[in-house]
PDBQT receptor file of N, H, CA, C and O in Angstrom, charges set to zero:
ATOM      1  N   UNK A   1      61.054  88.450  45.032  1.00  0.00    +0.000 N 
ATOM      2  CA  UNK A   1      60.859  89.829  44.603  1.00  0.00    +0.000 C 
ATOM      3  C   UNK A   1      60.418  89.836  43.143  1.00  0.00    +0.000 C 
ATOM      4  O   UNK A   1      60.775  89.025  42.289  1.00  0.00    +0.000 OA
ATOM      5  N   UNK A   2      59.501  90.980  42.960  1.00  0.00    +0.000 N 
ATOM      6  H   UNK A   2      59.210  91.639  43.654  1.00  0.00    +0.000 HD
ATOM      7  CA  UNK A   2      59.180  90.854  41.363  1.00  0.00    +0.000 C 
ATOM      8  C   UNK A   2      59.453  92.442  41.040  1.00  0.00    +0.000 C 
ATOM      9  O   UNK A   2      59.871  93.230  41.889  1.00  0.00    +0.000 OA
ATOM     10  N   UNK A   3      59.079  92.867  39.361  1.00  0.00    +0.000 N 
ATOM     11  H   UNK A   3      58.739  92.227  38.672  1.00  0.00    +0.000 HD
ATOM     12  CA  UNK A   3      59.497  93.795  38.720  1.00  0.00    +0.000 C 
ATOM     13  C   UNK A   3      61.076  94.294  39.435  1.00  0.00    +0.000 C 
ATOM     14  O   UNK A   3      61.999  93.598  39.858  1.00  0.00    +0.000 OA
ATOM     15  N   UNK A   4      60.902  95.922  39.348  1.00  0.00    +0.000 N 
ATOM     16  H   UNK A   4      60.152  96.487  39.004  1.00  0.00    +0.000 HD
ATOM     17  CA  UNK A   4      62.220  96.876  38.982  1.00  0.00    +0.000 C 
ATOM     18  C   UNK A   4      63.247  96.419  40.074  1.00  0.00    +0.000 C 
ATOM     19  O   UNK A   4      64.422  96.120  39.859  1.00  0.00    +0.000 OA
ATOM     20  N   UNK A   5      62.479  96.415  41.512  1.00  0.00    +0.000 N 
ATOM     21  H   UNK A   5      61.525  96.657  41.686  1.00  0.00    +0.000 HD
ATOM     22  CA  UNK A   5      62.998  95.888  42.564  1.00  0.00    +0.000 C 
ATOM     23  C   UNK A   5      63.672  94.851  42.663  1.00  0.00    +0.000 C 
ATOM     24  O   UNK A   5      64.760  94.773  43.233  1.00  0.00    +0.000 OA
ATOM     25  N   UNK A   6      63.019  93.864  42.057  1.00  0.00    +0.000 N 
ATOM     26  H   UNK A   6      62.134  93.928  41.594  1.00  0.00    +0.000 HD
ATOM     27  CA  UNK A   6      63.574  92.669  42.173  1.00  0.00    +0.000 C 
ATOM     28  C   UNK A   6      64.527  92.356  41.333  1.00  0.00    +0.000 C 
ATOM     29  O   UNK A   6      65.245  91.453  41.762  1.00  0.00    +0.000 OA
ATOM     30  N   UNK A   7      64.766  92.699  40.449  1.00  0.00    +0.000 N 
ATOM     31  H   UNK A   7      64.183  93.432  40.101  1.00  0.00    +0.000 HD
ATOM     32  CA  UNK A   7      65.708  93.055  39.498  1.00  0.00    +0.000 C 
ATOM     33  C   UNK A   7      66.664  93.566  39.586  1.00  0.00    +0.000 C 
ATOM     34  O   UNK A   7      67.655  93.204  38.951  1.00  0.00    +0.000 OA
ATOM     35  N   UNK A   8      66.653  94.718  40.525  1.00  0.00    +0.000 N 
ATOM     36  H   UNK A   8      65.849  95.013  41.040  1.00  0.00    +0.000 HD
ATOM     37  CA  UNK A   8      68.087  95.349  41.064  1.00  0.00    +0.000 C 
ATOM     38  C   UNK A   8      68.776  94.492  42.075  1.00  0.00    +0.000 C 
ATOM     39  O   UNK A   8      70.000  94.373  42.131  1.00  0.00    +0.000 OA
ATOM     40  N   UNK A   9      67.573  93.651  43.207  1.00  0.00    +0.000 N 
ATOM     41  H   UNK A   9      66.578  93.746  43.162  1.00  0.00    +0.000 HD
ATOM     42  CA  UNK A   9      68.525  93.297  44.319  1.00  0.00    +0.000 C 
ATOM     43  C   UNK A   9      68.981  92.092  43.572  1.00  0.00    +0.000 C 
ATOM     44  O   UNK A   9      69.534  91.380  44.411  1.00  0.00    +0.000 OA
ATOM     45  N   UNK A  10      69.017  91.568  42.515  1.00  0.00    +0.000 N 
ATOM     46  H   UNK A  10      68.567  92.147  41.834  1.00  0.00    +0.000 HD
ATOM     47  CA  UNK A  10      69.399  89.886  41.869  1.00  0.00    +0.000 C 
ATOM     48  C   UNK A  10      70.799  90.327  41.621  1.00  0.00    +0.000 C 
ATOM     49  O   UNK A  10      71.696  89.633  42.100  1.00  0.00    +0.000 OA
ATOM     50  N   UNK A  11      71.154  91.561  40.823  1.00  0.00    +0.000 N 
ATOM     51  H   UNK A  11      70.426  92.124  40.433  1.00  0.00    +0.000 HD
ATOM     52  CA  UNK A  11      72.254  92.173  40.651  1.00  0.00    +0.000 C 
ATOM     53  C   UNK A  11      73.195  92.031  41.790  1.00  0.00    +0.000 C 
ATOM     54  O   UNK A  11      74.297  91.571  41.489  1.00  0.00    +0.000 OA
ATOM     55  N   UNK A  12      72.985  92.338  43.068  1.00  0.00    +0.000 N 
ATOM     56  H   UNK A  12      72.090  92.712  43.313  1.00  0.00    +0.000 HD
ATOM     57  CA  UNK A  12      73.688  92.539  43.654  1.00  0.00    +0.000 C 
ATOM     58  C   UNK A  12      74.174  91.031  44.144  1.00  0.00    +0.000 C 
ATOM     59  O   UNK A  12      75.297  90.894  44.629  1.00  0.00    +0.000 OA
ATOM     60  N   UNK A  13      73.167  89.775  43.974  1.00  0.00    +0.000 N 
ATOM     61  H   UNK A  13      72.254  89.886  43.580  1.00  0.00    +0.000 HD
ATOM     62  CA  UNK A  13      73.798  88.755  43.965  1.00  0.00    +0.000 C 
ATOM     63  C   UNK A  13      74.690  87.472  42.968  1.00  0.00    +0.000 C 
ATOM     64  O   UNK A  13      74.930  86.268  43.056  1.00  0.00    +0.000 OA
ATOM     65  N   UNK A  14      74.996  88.723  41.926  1.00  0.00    +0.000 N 
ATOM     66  H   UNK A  14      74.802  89.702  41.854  1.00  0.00    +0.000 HD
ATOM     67  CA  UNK A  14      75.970  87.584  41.015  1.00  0.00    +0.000 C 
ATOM     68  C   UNK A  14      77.257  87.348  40.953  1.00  0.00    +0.000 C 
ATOM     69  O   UNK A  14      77.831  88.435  41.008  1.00  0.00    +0.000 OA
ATOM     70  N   UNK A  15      77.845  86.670  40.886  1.00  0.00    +0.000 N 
ATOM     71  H   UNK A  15      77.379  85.786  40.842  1.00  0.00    +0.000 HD
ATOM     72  CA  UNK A  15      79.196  86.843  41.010  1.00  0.00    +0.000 C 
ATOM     73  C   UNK A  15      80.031  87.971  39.564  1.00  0.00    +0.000 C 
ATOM     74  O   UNK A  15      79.447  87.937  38.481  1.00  0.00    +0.000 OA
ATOM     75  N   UNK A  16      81.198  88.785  39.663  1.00  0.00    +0.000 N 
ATOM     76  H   UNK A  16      81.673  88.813  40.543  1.00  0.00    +0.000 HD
ATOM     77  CA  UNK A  16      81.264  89.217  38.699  1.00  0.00    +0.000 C 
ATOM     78  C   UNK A  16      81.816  87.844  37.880  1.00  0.00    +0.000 C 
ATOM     79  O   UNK A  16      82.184  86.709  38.181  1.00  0.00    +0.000 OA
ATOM     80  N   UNK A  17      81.646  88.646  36.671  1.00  0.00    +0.000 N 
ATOM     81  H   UNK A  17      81.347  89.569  36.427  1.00  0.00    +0.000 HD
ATOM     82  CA  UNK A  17      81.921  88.203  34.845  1.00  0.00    +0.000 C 
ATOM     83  C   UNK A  17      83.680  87.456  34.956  1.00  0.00    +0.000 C 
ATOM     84  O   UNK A  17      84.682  87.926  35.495  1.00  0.00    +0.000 OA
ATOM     85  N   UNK A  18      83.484  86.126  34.191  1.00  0.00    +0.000 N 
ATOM     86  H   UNK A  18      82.670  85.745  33.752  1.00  0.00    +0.000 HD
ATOM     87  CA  UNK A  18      84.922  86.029  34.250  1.00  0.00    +0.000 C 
ATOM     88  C   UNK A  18      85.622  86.512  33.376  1.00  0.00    +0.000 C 
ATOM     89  O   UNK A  18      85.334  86.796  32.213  1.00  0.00    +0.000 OA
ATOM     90  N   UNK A  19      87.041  86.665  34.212  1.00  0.00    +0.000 N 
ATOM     91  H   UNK A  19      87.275  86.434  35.157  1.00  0.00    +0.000 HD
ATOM     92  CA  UNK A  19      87.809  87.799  32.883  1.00  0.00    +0.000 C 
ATOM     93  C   UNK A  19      89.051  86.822  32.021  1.00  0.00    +0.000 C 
ATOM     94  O   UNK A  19      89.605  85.847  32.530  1.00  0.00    +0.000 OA
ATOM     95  N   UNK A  20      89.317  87.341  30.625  1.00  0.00    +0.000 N 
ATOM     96  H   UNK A  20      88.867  88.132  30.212  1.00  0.00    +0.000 HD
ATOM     97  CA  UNK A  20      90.099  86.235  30.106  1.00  0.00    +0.000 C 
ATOM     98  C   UNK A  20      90.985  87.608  29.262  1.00  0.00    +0.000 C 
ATOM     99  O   UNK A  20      90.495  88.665  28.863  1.00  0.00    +0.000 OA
ATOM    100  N   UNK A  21      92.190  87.218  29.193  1.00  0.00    +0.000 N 
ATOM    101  H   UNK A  21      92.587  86.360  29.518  1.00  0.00    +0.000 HD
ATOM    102  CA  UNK A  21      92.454  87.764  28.678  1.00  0.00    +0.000 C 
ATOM    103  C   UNK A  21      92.636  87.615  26.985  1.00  0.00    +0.000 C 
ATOM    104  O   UNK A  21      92.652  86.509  26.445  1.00  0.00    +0.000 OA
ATOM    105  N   UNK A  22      92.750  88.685  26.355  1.00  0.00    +0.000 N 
ATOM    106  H   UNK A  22      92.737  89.583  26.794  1.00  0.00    +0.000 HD
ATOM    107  CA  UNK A  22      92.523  88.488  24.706  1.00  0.00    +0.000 C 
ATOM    108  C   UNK A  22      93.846  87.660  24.233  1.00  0.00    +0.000 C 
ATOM    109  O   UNK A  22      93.745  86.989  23.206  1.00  0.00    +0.000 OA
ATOM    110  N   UNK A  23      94.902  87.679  24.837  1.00  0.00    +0.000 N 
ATOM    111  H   UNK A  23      94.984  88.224  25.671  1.00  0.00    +0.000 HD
ATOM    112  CA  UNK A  23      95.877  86.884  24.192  1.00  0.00    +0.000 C 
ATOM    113  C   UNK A  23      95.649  85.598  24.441  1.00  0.00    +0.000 C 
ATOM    114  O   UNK A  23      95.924  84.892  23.471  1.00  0.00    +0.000 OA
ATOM    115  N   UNK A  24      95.128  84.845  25.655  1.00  0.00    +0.000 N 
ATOM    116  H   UNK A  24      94.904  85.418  26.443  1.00  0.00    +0.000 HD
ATOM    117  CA  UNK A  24      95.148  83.494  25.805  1.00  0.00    +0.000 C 
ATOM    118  C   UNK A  24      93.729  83.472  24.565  1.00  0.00    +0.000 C 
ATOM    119  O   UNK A  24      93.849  82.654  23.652  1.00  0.00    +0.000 OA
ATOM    120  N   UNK A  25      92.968  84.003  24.574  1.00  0.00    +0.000 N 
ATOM    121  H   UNK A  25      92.871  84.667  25.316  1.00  0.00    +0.000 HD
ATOM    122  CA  UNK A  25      91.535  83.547  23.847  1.00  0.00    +0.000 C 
ATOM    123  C   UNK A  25      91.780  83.411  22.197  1.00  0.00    +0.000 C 
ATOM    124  O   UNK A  25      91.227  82.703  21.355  1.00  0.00    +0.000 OA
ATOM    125  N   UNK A  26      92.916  84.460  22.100  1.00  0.00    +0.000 N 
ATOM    126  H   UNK A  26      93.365  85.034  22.784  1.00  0.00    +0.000 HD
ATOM    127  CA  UNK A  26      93.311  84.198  20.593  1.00  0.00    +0.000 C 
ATOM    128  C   UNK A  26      94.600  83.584  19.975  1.00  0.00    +0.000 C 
ATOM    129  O   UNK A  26      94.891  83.490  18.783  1.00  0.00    +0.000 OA
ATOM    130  N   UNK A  27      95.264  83.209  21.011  1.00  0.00    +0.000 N 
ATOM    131  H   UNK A  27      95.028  83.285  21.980  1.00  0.00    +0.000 HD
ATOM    132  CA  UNK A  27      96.520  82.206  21.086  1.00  0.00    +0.000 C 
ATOM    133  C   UNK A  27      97.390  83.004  19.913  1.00  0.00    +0.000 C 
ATOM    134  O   UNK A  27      97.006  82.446  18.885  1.00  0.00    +0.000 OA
ATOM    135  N   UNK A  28      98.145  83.793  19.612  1.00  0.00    +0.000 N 
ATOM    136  H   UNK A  28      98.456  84.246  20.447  1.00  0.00    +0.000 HD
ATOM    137  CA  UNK A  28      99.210  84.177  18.815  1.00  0.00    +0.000 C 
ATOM    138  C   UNK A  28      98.190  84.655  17.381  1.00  0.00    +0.000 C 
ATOM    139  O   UNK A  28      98.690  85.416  16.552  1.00  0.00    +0.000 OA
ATOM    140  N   UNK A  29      96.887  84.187  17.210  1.00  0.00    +0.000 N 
ATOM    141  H   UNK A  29      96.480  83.569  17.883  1.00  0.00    +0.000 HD
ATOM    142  CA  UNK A  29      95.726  84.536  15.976  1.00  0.00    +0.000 C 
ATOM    143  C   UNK A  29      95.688  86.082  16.081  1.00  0.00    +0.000 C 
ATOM    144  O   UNK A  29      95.959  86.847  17.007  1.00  0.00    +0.000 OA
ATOM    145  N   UNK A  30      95.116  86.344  14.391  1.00  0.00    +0.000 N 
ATOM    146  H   UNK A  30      94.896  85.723  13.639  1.00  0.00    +0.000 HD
ATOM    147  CA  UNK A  30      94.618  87.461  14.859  1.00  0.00    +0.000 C 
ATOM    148  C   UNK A  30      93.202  87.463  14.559  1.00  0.00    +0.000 C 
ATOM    149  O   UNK A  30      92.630  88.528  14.327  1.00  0.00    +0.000 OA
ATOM    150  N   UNK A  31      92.485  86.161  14.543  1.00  0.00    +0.000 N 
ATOM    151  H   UNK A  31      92.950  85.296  14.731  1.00  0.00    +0.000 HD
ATOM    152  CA  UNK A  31      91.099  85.982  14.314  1.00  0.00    +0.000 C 
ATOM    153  C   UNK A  31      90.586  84.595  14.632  1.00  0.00    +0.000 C 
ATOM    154  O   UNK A  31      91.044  83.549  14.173  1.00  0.00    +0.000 OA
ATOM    155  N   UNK A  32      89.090  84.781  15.884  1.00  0.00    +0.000 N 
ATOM    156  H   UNK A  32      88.718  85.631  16.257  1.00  0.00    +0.000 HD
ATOM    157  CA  UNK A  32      88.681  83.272  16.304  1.00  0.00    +0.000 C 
ATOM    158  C   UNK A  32      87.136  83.545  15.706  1.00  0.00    +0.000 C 
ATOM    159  O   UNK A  32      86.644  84.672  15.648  1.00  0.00    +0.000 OA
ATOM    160  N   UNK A  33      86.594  82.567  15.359  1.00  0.00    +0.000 N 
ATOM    161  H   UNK A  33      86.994  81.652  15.405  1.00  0.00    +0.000 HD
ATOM    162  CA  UNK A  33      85.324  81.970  15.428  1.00  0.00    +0.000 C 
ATOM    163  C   UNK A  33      84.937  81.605  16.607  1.00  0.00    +0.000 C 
ATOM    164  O   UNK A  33      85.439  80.649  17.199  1.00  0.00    +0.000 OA
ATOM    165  N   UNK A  34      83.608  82.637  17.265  1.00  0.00    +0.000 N 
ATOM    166  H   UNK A  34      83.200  83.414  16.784  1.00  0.00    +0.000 HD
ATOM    167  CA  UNK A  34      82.814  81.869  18.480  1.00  0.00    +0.000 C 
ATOM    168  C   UNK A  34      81.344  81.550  17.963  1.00  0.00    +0.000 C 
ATOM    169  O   UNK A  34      80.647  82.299  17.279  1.00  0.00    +0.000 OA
ATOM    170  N   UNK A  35      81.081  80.529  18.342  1.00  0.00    +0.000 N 
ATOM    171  H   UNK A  35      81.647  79.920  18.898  1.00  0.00    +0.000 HD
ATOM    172  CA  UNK A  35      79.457  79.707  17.918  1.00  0.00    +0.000 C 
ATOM    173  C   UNK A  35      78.047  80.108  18.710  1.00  0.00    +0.000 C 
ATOM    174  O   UNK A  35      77.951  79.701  19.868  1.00  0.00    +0.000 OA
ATOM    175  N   UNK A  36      77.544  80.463  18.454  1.00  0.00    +0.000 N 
ATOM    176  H   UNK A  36      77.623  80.793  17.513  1.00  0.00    +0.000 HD
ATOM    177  CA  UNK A  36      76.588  81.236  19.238  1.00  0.00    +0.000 C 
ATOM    178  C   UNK A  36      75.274  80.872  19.370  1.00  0.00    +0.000 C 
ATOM    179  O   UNK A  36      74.564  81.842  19.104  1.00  0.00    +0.000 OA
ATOM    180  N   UNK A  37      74.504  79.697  19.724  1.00  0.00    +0.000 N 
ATOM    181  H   UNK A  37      75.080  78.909  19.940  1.00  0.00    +0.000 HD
ATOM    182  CA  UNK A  37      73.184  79.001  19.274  1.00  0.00    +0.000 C 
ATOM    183  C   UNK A  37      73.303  78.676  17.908  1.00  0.00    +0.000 C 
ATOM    184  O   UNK A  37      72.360  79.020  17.196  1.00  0.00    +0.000 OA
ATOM    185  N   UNK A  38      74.461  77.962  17.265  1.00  0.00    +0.000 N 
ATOM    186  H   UNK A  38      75.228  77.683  17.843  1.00  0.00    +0.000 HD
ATOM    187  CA  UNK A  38      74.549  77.570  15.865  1.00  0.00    +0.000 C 
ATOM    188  C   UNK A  38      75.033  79.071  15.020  1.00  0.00    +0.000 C 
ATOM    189  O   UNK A  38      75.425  78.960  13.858  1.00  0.00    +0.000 OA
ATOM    190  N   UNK A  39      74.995  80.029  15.474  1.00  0.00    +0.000 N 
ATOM    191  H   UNK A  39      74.677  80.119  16.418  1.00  0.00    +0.000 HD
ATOM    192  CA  UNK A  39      75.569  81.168  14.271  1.00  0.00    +0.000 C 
ATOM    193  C   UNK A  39      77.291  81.049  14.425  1.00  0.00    +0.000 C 
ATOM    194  O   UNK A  39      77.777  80.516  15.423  1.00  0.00    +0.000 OA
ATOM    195  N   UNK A  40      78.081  81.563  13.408  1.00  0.00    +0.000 N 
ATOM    196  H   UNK A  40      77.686  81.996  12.597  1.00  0.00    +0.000 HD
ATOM    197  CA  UNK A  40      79.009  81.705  13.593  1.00  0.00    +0.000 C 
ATOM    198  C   UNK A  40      79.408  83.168  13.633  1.00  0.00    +0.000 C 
ATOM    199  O   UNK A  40      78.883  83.898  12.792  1.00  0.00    +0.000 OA
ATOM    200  N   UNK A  41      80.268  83.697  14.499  1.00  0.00    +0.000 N 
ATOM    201  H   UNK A  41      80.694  83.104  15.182  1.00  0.00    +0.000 HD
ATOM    202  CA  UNK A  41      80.319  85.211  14.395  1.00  0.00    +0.000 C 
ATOM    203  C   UNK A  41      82.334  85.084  14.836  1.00  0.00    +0.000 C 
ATOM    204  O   UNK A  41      83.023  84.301  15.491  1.00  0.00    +0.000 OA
ATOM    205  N   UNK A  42      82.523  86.005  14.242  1.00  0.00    +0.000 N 
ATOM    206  H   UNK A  42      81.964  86.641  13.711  1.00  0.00    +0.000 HD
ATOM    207  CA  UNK A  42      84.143  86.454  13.739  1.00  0.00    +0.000 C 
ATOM    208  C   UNK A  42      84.768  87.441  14.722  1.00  0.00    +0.000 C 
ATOM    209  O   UNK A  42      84.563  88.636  14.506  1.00  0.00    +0.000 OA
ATOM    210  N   UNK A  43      85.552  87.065  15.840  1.00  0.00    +0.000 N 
ATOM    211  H   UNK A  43      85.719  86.095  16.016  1.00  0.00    +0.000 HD
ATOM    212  CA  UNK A  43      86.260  88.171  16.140  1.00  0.00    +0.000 C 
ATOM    213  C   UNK A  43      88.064  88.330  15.755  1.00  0.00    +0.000 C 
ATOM    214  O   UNK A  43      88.986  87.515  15.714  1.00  0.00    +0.000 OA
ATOM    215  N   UNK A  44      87.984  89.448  15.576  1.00  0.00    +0.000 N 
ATOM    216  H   UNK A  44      87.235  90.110  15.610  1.00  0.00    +0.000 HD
ATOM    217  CA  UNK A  44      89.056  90.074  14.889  1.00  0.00    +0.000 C 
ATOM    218  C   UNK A  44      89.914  91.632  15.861  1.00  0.00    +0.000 C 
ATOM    219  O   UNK A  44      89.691  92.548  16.652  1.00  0.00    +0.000 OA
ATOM    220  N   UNK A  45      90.810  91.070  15.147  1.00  0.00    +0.000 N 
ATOM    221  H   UNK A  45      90.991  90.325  14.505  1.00  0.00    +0.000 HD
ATOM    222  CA  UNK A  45      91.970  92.248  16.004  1.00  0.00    +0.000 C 
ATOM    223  C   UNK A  45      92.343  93.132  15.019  1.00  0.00    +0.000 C 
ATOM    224  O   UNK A  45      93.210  92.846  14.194  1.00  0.00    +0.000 OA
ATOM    225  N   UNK A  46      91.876  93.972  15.033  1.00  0.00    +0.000 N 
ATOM    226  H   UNK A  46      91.171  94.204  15.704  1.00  0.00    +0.000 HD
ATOM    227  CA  UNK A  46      92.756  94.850  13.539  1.00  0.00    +0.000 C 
ATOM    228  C   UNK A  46      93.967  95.927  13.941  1.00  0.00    +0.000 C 
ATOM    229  O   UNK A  46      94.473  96.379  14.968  1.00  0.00    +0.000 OA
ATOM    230  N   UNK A  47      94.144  96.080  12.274  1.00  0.00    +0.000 N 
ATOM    231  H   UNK A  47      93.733  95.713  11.439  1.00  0.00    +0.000 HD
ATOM    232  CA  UNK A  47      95.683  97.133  12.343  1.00  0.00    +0.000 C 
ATOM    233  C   UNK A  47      95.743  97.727  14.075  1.00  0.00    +0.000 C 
ATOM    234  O   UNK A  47      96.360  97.309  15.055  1.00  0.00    +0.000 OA
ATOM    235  N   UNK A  48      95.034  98.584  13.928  1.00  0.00    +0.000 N 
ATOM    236  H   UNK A  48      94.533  98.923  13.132  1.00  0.00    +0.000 HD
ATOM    237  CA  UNK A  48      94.987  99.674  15.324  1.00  0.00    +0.000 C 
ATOM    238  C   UNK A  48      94.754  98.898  16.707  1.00  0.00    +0.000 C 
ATOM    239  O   UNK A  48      94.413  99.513  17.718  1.00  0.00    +0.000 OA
ATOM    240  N   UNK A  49      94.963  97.478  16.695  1.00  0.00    +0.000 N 
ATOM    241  H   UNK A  49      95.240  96.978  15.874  1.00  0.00    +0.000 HD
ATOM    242  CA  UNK A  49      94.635  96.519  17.646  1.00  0.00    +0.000 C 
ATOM    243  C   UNK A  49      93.395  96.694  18.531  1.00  0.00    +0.000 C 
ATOM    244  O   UNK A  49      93.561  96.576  19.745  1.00  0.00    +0.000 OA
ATOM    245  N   UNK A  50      92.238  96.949  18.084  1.00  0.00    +0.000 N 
ATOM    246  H   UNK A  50      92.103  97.045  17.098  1.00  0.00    +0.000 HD
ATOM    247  CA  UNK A  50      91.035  97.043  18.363  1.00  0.00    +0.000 C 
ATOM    248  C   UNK A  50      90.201  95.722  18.394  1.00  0.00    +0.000 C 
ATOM    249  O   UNK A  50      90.866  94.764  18.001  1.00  0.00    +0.000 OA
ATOM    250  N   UNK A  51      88.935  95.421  18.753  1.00  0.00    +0.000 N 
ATOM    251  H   UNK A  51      88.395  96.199  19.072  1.00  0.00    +0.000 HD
ATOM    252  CA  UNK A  51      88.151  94.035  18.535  1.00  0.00    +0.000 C 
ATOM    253  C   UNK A  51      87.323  94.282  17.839  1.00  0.00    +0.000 C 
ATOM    254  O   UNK A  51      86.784  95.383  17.945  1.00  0.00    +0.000 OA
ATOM    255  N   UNK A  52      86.939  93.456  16.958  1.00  0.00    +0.000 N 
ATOM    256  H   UNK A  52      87.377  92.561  16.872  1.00  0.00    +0.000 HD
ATOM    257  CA  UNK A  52      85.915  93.692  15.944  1.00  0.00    +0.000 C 
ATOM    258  C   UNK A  52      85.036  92.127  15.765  1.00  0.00    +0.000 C 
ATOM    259  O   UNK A  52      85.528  91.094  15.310  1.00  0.00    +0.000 OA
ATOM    260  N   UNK A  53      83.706  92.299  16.232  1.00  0.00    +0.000 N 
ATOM    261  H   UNK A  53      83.305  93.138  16.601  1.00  0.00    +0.000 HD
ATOM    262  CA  UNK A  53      82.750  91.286  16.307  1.00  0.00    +0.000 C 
ATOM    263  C   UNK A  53      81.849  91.331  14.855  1.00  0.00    +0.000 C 
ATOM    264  O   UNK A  53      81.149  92.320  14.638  1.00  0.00    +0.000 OA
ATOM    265  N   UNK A  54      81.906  90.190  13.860  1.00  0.00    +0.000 N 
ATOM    266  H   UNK A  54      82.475  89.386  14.036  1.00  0.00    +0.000 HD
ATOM    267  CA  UNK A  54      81.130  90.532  13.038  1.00  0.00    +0.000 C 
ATOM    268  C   UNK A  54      80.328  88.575  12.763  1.00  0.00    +0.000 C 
ATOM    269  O   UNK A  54      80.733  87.420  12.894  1.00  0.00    +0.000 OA
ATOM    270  N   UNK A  55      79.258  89.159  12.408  1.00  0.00    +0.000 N 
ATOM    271  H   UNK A  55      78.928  90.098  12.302  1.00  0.00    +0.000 HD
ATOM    272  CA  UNK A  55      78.292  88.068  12.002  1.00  0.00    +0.000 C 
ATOM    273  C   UNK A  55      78.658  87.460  10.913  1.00  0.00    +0.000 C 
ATOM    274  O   UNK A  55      77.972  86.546  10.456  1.00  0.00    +0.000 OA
TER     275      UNK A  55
């Protein structure tokens, strides 16, 4: 299948997203470094326990 079409039915064959939860990913932290094609980018848990992704 090509273009819009084909594009929608691929969707319907992926498996969903795996899920992790934020406490195992940040082990007792309240901030990890993930590596991203060589960048480093910062996630963070703040006061109001929110996620915060920064470059």
């Amino acid at each position: 299948m090509s273009g819009k079409a084909g594009e929608q039915a691929d969707i319907g064959l992926r498996s969903p997203s795996p899920r992790i939860q934020s406490d195992d990913l940040f082990n007792g932290r309240r901030e990890i470094v993930i590596v991203h094609q060589g960048m480093e980018y910062r996630l963070h848990i703040t006061k109001a326990d929110k996620l915060i992704l920064t470059k």
